[in-house]
N, CA, C and O atoms as a GROMACS GRO file, in nm:
protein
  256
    1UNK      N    1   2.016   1.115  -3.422
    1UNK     CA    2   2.071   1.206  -3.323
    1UNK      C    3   1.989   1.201  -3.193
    1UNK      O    4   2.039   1.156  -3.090
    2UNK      N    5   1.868   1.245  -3.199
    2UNK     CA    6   1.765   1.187  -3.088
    2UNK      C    7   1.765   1.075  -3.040
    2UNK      O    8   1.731   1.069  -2.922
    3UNK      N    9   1.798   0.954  -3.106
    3UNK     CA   10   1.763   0.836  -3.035
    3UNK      C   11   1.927   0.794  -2.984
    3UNK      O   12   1.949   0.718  -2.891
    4UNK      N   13   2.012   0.848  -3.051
    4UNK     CA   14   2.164   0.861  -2.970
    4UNK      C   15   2.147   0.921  -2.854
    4UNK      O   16   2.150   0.849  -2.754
    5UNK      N   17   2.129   1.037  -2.841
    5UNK     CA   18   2.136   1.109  -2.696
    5UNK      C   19   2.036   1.025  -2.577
    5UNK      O   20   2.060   1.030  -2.456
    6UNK      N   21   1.912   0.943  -2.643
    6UNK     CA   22   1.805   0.932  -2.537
    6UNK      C   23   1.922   0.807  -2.463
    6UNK      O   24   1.960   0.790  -2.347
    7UNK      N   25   1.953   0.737  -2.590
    7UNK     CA   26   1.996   0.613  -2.499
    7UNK      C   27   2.168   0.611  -2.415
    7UNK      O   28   2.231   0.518  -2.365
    8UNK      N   29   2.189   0.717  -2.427
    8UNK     CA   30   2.314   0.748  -2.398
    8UNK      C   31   2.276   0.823  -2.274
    8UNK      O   32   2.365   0.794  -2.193
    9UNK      N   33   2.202   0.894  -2.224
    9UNK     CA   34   2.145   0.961  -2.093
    9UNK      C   35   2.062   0.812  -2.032
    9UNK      O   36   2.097   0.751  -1.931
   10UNK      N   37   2.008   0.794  -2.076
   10UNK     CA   38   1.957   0.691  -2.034
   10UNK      C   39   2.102   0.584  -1.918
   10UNK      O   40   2.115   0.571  -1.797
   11UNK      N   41   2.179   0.534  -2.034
   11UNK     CA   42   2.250   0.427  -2.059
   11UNK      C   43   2.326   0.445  -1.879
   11UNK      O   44   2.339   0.356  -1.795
   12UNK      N   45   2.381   0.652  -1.863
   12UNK     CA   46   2.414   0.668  -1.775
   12UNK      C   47   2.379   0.758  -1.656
   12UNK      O   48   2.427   0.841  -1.580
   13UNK      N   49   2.268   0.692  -1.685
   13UNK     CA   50   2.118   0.749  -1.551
   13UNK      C   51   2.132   0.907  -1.519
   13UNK      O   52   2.114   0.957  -1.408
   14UNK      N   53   2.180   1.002  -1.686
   14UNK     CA   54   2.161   1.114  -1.669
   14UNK      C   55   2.002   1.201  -1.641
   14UNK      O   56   1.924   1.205  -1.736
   15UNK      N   57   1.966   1.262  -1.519
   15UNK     CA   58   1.832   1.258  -1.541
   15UNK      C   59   1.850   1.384  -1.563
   15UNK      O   60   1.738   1.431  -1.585
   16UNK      N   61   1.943   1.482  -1.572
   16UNK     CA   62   1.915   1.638  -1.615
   16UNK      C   63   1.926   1.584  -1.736
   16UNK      O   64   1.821   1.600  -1.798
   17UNK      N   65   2.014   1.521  -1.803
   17UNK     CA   66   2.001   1.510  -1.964
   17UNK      C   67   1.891   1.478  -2.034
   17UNK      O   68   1.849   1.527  -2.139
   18UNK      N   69   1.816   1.330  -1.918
   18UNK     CA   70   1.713   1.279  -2.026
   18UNK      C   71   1.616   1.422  -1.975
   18UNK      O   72   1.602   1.483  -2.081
   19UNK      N   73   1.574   1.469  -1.912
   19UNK     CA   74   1.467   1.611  -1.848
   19UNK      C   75   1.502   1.716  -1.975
   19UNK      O   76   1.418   1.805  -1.994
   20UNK      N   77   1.612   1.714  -2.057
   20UNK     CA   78   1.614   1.790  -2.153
   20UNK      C   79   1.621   1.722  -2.287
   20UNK      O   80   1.658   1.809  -2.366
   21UNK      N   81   1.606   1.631  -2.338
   21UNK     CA   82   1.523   1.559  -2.430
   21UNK      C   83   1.411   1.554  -2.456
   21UNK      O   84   1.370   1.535  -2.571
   22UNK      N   85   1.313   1.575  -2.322
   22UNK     CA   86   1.166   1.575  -2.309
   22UNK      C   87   1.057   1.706  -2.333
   22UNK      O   88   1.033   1.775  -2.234
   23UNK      N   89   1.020   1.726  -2.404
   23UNK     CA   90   0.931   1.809  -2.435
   23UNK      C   91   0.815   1.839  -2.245
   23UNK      O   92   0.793   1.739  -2.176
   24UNK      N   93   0.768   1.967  -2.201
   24UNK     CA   94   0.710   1.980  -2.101
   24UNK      C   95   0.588   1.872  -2.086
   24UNK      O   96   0.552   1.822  -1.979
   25UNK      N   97   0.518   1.841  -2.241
   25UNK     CA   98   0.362   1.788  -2.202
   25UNK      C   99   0.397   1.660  -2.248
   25UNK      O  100   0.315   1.616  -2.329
   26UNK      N  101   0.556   1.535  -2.206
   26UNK     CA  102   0.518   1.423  -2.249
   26UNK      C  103   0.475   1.329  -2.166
   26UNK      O  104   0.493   1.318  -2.045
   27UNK      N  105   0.392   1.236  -2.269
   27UNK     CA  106   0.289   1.118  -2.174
   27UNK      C  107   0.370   0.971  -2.246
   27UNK      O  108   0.386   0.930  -2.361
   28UNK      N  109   0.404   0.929  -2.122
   28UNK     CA  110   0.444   0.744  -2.144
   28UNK      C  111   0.315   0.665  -2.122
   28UNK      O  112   0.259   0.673  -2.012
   29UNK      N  113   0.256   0.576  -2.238
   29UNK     CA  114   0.158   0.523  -2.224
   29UNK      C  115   0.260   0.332  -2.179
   29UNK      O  116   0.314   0.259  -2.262
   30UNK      N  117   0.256   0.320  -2.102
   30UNK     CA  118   0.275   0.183  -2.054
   30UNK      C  119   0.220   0.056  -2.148
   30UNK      O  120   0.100   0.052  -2.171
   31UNK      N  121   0.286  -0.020  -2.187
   31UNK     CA  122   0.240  -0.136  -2.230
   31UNK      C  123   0.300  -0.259  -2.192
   31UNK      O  124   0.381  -0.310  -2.269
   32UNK      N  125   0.268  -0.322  -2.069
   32UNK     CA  126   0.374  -0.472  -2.009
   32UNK      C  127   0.390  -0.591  -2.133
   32UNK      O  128   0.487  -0.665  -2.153
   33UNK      N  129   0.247  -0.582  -2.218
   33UNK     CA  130   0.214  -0.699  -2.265
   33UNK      C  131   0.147  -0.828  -2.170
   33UNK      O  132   0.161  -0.949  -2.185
   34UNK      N  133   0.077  -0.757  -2.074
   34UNK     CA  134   0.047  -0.821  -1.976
   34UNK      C  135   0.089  -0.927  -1.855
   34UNK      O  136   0.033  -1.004  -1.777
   35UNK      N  137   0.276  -0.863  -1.903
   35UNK     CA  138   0.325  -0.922  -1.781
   35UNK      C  139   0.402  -0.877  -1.677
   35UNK      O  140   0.448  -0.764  -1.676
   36UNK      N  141   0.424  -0.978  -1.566
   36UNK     CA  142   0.340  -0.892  -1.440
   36UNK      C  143   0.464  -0.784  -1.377
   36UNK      O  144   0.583  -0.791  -1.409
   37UNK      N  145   0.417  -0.700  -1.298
   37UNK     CA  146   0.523  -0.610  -1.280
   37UNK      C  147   0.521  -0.492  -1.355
   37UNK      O  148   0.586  -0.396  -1.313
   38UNK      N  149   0.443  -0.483  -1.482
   38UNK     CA  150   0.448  -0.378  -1.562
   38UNK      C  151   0.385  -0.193  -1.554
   38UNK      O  152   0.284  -0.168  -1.620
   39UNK      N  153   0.418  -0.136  -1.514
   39UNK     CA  154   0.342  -0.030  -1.523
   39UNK      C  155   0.215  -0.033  -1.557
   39UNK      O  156   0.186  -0.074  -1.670
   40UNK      N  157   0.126   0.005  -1.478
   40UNK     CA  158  -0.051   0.058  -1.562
   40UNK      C  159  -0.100   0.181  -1.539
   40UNK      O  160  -0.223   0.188  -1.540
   41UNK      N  161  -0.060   0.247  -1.525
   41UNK     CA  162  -0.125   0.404  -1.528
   41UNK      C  163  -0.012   0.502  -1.637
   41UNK      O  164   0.110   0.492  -1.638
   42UNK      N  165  -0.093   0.593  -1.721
   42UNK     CA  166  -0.040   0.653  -1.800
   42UNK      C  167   0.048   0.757  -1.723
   42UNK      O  168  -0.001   0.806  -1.621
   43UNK      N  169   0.151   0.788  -1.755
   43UNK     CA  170   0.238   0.899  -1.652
   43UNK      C  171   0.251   1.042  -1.734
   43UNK      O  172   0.292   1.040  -1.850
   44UNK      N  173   0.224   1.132  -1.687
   44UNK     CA  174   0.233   1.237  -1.773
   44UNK      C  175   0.338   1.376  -1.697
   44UNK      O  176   0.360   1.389  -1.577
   45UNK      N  177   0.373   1.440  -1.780
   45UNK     CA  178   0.503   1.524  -1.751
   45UNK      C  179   0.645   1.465  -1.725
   45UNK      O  180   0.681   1.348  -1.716
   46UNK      N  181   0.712   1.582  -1.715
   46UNK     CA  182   0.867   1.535  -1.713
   46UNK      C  183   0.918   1.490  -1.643
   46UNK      O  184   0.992   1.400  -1.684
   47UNK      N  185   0.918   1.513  -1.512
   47UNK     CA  186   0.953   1.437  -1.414
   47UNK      C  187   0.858   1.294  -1.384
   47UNK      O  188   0.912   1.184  -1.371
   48UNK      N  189   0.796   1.303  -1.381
   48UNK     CA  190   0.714   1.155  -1.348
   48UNK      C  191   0.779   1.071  -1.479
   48UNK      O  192   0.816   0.954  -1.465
   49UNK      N  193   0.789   1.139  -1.601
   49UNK     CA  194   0.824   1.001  -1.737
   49UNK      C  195   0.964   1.006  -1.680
   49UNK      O  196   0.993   0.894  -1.639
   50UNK      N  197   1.064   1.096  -1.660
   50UNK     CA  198   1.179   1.078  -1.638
   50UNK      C  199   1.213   0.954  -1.527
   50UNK      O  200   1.265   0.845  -1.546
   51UNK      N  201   1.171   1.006  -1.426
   51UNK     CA  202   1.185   0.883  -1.311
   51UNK      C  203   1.148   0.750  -1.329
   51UNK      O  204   1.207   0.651  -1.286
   52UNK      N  205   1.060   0.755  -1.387
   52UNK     CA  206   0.991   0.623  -1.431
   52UNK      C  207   1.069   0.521  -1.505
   52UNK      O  208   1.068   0.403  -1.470
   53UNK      N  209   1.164   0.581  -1.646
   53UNK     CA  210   1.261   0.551  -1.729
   53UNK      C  211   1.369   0.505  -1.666
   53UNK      O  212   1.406   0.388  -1.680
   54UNK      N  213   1.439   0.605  -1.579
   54UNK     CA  214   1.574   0.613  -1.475
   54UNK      C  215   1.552   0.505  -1.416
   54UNK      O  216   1.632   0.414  -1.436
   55UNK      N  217   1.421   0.478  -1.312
   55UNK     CA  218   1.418   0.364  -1.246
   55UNK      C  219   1.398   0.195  -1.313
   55UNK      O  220   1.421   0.084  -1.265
   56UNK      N  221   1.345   0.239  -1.441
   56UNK     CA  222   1.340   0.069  -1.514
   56UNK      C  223   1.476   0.035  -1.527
   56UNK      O  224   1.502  -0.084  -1.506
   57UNK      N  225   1.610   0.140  -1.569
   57UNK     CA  226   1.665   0.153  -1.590
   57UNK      C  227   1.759   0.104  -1.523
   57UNK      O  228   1.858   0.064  -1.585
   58UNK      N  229   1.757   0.091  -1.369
   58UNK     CA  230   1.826   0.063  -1.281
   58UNK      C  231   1.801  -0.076  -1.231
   58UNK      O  232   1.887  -0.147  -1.179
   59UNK      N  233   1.616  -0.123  -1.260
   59UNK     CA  234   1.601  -0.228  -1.236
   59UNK      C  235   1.607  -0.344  -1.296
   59UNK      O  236   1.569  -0.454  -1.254
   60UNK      N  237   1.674  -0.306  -1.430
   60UNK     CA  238   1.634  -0.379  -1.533
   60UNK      C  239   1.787  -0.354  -1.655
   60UNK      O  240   1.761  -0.333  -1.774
   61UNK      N  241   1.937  -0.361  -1.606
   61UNK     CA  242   2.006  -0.297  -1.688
   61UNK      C  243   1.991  -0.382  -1.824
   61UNK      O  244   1.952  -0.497  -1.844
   62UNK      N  245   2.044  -0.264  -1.924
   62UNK     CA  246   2.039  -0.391  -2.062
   62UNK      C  247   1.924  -0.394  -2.100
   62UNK      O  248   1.911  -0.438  -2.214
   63UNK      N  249   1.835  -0.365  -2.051
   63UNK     CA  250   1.673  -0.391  -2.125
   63UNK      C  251   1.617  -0.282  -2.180
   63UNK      O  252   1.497  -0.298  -2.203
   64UNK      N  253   1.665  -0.165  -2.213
   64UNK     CA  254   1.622  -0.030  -2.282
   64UNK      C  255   1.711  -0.007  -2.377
   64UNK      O  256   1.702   0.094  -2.447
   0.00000   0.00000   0.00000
């Protein structure tokens, strides 16, 4: 049920939806695999993980 809704807000760059999926204190720890382009700083709270998601999201369709 959770991982239905994430990718379904996701899928259609809902950001009030995914902002209510998210717990207040969550942290996205980044991992590129060391390639290049990848996020490196840990992002913490809702809006910063939200945007962060939304925008891979846009840059990258198909890949989440």
């Amino acid at each position: 049920m959770l991982l239905h809704g994430f990718l379904q807000v996701v899928e259609v760059g809902d950001f009030a939806g995914f902002l209510a999926l998210l717990t207040e204190d969550v942290t996205l720890v980044p991992d590129g695999g060391g390639e290049r382009g990848a996020a490196i700083r840990v992002l913490r709270g809702l809006e910063a993980v939200a945007q962060f998601m939304l925008g891979v999201r846009k840059l990258s369709p198909g890949k989440l």
